[in-house]
C-alpha positions as CSV (number, residue, x, y, z in Angstrom):
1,X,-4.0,15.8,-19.0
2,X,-3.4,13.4,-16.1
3,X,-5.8,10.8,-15.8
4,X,-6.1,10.1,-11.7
5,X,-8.3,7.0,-9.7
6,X,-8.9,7.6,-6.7
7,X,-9.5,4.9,-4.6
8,X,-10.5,5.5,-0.6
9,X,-12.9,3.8,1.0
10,X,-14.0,7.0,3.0
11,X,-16.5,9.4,0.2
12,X,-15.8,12.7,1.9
13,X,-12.0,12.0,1.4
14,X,-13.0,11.4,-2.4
15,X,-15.1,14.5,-2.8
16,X,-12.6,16.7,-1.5
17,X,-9.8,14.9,-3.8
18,X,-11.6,15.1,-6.6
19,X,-12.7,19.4,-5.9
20,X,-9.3,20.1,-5.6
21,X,-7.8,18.7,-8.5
22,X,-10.4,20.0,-11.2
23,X,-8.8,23.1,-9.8
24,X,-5.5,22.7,-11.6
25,X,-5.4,22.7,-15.4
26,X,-3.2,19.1,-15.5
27,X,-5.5,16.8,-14.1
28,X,-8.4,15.1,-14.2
29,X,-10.5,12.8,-11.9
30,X,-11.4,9.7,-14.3
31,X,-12.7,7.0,-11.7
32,X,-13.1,6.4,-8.0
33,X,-13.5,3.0,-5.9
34,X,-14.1,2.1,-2.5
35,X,-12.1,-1.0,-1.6
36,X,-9.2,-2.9,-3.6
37,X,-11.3,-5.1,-5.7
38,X,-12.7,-2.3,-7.6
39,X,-9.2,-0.1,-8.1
40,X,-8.5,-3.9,-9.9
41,X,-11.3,-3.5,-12.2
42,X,-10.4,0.1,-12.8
43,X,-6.7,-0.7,-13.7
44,X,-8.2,-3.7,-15.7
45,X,-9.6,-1.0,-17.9
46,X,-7.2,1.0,-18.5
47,X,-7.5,4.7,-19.4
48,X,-5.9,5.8,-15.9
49,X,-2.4,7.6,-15.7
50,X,-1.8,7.3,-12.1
51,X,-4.2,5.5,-9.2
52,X,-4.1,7.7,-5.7
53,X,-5.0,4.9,-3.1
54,X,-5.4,4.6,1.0
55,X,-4.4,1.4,2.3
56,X,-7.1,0.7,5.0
57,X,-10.0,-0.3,3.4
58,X,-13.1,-3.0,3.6
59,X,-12.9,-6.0,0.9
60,X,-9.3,-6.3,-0.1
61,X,-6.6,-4.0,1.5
62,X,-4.8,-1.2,0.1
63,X,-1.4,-3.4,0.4
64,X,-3.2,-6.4,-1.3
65,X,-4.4,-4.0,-3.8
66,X,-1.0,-3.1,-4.7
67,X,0.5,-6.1,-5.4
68,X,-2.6,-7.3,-7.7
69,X,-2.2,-3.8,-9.9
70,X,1.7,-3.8,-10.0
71,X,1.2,-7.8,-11.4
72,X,-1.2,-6.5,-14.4
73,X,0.1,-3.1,-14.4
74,X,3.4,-3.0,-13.6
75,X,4.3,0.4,-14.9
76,X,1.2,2.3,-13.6
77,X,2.4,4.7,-11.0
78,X,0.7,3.8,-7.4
79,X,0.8,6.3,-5.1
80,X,-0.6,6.3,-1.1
81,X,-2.2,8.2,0.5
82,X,-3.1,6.7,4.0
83,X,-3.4,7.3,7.4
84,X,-0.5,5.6,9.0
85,X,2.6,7.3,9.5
86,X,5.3,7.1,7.2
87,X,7.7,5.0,9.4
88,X,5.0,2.0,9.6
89,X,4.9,0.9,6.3
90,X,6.1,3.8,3.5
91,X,9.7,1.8,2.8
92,X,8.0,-1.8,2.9
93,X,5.5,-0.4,0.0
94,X,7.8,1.5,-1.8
95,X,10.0,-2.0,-2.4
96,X,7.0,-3.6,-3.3
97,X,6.2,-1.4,-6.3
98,X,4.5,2.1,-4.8
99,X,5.6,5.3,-6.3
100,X,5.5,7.2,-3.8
101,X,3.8,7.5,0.0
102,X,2.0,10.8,1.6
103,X,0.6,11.0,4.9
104,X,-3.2,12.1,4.7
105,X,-2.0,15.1,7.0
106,X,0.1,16.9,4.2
107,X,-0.6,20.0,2.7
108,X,-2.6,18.9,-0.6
109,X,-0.5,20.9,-3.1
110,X,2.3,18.2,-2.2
111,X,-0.1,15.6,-3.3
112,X,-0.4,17.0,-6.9
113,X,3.0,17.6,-6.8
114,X,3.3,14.2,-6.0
115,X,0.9,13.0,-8.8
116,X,2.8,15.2,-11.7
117,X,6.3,13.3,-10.2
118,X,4.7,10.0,-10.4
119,X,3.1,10.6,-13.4
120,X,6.8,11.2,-14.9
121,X,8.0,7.8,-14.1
122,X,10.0,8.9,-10.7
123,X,9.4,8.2,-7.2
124,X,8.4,10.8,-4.9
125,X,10.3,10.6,-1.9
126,X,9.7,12.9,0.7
127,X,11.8,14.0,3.3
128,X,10.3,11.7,5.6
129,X,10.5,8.9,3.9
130,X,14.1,9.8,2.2
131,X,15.6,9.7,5.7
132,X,14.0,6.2,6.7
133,X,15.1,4.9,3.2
134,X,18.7,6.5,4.5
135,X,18.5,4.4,7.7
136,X,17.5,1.4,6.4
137,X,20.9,1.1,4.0
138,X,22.8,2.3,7.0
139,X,22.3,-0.6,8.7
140,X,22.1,-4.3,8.0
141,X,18.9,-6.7,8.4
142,X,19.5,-6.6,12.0
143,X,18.6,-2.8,12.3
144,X,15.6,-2.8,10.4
145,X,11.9,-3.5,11.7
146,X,11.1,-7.3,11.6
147,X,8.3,-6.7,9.0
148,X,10.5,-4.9,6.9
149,X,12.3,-7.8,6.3
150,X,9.2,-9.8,4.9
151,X,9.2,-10.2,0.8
152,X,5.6,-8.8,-0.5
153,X,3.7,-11.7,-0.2
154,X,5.0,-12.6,3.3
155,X,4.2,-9.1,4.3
156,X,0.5,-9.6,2.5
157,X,0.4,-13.1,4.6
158,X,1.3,-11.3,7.8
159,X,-1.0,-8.9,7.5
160,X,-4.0,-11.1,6.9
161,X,-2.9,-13.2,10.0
162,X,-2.7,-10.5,12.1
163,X,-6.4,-9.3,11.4
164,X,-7.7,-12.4,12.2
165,X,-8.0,-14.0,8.7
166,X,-8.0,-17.6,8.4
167,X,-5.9,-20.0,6.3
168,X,-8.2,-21.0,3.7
169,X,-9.9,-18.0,3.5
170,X,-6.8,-16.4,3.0
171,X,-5.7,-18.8,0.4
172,X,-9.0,-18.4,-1.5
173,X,-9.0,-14.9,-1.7
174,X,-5.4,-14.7,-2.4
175,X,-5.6,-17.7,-5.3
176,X,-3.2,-19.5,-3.4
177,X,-2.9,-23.1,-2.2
178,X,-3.6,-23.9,1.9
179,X,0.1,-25.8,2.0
180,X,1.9,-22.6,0.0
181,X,0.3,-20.0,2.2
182,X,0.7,-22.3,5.5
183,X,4.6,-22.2,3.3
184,X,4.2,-18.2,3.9
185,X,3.1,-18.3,7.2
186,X,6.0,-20.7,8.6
187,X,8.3,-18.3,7.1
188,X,6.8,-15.1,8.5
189,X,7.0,-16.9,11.9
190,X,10.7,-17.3,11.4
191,X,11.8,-14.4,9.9
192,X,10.1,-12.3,13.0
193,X,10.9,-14.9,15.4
194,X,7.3,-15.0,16.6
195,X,5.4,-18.0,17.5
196,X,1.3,-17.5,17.3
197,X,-1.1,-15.9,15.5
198,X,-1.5,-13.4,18.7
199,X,2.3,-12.7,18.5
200,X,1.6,-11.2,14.7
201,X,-1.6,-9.0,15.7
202,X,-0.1,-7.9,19.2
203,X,3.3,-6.7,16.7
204,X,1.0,-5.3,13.8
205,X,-1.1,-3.1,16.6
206,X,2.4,-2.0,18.7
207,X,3.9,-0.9,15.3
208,X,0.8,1.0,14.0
209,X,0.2,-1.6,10.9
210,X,-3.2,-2.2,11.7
211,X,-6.2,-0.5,13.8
């Protein structure tokens, strides 16, 4: 039996998970959360096979999220399930330790199929996201998205800056120093050649990171 979490901040989406996989004989619905901090204290007890998670949600991000379970757990299978489109972030996240990244749009037998890959140790790569990957070693640093050149915690930083989040809250929510994460933000702003805080949240909004 396949333990799942599912963690979504929206109940409905929860409900509706968790009816549809006590439908097939293989899994099993063993917790739910709401936000990131809670998925952490799930994965903190173990007892979970693979954690289905959105990315937008109140407290602590899906993307946070991810990077804080991959750290304690780094061979529990992560898979998304979110709202953005695939080309936004599904190659950033998968670098960064997902298994695997579905649109909330897809038909929901692909998400246990997804679950029973994941749950093998392998990635689940969908078409979608197999051609992006495909692009992406086409071409060199040049071609690819400016976010996509960001290392996890630079993406995490970037993120946080472009929602509005302030330095020290950001460094004491993220255990982090004020000088290392001003550190990240300097080299966010050079990576993407941008110079403000506005710069970061007018690209995040253009390119569908954030709402």
């Amino acid at each position: 039996m396949i333990r799942i979490a599912i963690i979504d901040d929206h109940a409905i989406v929860r409900a509706g998970l968790r009816q549809f996989f006590s439908e097939q004989v293989d899994l099993t619905v063993v917790a739910e959360a709401a936000n990131g901090r809670d998925a952490i204290d799930i994965v903190r007890k173990g007892d979970v096979d693979v954690i289905l998670m959105d990315l937008s949600m109140p407290d602590q991000s899906g993307v946070d999220a991810l990077a804080a379970i991959k750290a304690r757990a780094p061979d529990l299978p992560v898979l998304i399930l979110s709202g953005f489109p695939e080309e936004h972030y599904a190659t950033t996240l998968l670098r960064q330790g997902a298994s695997g990244y579905l649109n909330k749009d897809c038909d929901p037998e692909e998400i246990v199929k997804a679950i029973r890959t994941v749950y093998r140790g392998r990635k689940y790569i969908t078409a979608g996201v197999a051609e992006l990957l495909a692009d992406g070693l086409g071409g060199g640093a040049g071609d690819k998205p400016a976010h996509e050149q960001l290392s996890e915690r630079e993406f995490q930083v970037f993120l946080r800056l472009a929602k509005g989040e302030t330095i020290g809250h950001m460094a004491n929510s993220m255990s982090l120093s004020v000088k290392t994460v001003s550190t990240y933000r300097t080299r966010v702003m050079e990576k993407m050649k941008l110079e403000s805080n506005s710069d970061l949240t007018y690209y995040a909004l253009k390119n569908g990171l954030i709402q």
